[in-house]
C-alpha positions in Angstrom: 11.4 8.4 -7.7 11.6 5.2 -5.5 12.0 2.0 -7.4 9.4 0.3 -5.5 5.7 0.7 -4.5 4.1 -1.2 -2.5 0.4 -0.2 -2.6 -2.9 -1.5 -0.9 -6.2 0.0 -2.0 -8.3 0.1 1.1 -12.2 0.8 1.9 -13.9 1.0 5.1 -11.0 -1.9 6.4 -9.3 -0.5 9.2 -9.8 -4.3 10.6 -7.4 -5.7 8.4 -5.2 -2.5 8.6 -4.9 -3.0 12.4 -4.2 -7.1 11.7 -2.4 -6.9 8.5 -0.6 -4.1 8.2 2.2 -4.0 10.7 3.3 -6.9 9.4 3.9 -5.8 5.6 5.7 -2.5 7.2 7.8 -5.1 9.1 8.6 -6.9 6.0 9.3 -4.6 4.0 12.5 -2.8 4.8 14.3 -1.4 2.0 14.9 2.3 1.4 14.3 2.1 -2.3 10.5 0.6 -1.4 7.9 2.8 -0.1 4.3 0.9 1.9 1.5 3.0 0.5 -2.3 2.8 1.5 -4.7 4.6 -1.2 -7.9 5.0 0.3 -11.3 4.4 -1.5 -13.6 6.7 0.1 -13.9 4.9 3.3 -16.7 6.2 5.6 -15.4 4.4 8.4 -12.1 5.8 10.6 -9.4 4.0 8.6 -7.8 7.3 7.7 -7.9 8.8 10.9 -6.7 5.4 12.4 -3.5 5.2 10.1 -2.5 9.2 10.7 -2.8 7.6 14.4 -0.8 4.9 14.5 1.0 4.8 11.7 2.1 8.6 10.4 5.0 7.3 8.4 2.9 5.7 5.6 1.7 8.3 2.8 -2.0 7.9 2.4 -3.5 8.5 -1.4 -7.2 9.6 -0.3 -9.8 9.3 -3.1 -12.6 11.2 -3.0 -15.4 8.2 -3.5 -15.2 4.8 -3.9 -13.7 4.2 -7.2 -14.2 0.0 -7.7 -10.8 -2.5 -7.4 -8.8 -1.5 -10.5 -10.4 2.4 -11.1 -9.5 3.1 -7.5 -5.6 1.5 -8.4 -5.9 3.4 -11.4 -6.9 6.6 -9.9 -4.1 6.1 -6.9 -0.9 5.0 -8.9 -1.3 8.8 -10.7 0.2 10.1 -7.9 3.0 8.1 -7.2 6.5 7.9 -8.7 8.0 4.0 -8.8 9.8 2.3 -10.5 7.6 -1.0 -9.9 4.3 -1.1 -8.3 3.1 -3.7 -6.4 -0.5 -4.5 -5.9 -1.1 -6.1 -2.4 -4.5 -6.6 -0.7 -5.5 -5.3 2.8 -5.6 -8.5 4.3 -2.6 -10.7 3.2 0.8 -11.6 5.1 3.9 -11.3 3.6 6.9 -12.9 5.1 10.3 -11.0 5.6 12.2 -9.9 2.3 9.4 -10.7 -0.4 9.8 -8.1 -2.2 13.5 -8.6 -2.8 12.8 -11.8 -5.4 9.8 -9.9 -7.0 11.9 -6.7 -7.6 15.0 -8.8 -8.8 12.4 -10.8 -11.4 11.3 -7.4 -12.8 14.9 -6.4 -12.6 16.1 -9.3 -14.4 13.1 -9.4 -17.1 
């Protein structure tokens, strides 16, 4: 079990994948924190673009489009953390911002 989960629920937004993405895999270095992307029944190539270009994140694919909190729901049944953490497809995160969130929960 990693202590850590970072997951974004994605549908049909390989544009913000492409944008967003490399950025929260940059940021996120730590080896007890894993970058997940659980996938909502896209229809468009999100899933095929990840397995291209970024074969180190796990992808959680759901079989239909599930909604905001049943696809989370649905997707955080298959992983094993510690601490989840629920981030968007399009946000930037800046280096280390996990570390004060995970300490927080830690501490609390």
């Amino acid at each position: 079990m990693i202590k850590t989960a970072v997951v974004i629920l994605n549908w049909n937004g390989r544009g913000f994948l492409e944008k967003f993405l490399p950025g929260v895999i940059a940021n996120t270095v730590s080896a007890d924190t894993e970058v997940i992307i659980a996938d909502n029944g896209s229809d468009d190539d999100s899933v095929s673009w990840l397995s291209a270009n970024h074969p180190e994140i796990r992808v959680i694919r759901l079989e239909k489009n599930y909604g905001y909190a049943g696809g989370y729901n649905r997707a955080l049944q298959y992983i094993a953390a510690e601490y989840f953490i629920l981030l968007n497809p399009d946000i930037s995160v800046p280096a280390g911002w996990t570390e004060p969130l995970v300490t927080f929960m830690d501490m609390h």
